[in-house]
C-alpha positions in Angstrom: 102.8 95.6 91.7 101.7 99.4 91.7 101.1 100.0 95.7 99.6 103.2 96.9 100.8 104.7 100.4 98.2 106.3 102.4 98.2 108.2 105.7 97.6 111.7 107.1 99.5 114.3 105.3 97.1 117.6 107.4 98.1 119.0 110.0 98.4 122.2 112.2 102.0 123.2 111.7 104.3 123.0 108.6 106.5 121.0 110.7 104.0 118.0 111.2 102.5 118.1 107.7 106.6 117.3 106.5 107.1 115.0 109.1 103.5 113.6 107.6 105.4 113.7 104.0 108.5 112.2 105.2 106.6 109.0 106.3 104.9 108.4 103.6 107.9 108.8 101.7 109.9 106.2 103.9 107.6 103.6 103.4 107.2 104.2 99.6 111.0 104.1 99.3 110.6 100.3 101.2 107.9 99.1 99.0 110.8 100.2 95.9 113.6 98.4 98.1 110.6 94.8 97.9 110.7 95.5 94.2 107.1 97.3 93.4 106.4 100.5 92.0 104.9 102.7 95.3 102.4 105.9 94.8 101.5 108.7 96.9 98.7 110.7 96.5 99.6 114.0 97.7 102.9 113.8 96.0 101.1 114.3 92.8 98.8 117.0 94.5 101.0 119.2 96.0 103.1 120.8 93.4 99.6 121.2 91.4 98.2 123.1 94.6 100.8 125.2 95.3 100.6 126.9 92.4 96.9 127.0 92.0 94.9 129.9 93.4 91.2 128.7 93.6 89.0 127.4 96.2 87.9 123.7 97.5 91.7 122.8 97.8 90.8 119.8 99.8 88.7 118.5 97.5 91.1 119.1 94.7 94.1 117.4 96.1 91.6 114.6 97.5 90.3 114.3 93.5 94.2 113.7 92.1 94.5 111.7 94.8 91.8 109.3 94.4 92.9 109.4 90.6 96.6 108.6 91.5 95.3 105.5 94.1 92.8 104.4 91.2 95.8 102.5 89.4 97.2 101.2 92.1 96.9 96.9 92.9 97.1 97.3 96.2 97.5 100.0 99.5 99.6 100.4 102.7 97.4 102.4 104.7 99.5 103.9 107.7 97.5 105.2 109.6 93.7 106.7 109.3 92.9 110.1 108.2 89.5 111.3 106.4 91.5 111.5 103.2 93.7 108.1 103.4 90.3 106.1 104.6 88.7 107.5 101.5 91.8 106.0 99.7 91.2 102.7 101.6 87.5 103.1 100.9 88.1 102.8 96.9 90.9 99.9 97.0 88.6 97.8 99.0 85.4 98.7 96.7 87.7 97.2 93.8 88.2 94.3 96.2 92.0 94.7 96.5 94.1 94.3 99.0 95.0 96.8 101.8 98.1 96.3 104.7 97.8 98.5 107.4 101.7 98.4 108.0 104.9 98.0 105.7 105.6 94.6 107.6 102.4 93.2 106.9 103.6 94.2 103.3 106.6 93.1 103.9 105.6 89.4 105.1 103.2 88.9 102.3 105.7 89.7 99.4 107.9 86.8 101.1 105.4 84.2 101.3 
């Protein structure tokens, strides 16, 4: 199964917005220890955005975001954020399922 990860990435200080990353990134790499295929978002956003010198980057990384969560079967939301409850937002609209931890996750790829 193709499982998005979403959760705040923003925040005040460069040293949140990693520690932000590095969550994300932990849970993805427990969703590939269950056997499933995990996507983030803003891992496809940010190397795009860093070299890209227009406006609206919010929007931007929100739109490859969205795109990236589009294909995915299912979503760990970690925690809310504007940006990861519009992720949420567009699994549910597709009626799929969402986990609001990587035990719930977990627990349902046991049963």
């Amino acid at each position: 199964m193709i499982v998005g990860i979403a959760g705040p990435y923003s925040a005040p200080t460069v040293e949140q917005r990693a520690i932000n990353l590095h969550t994300l990134n932990t849970v993805a790499a427990r969703v590939l220890e269950l056997g499933h295929v995990p996507l983030i978002g803003i891992n496809a956003a940010l190397p795009i955005i860093e070299v890209y010198s227009g406006d609206n980057t919010y929007e931007h990384i929100m739109n490859i975001s969205l795109a990236v969560i589009n294909v995915c079967e299912a979503l760990i939301l970690i925690a809310e954020s504007p940006g990861a409850n519009r992720e949420r937002d567009l699994i549910l609209a597709k009626g799929l399922p969402v986990y609001y931890s990587i035990e719930e996750f977990a627990e349902r790829c046991r049963a």
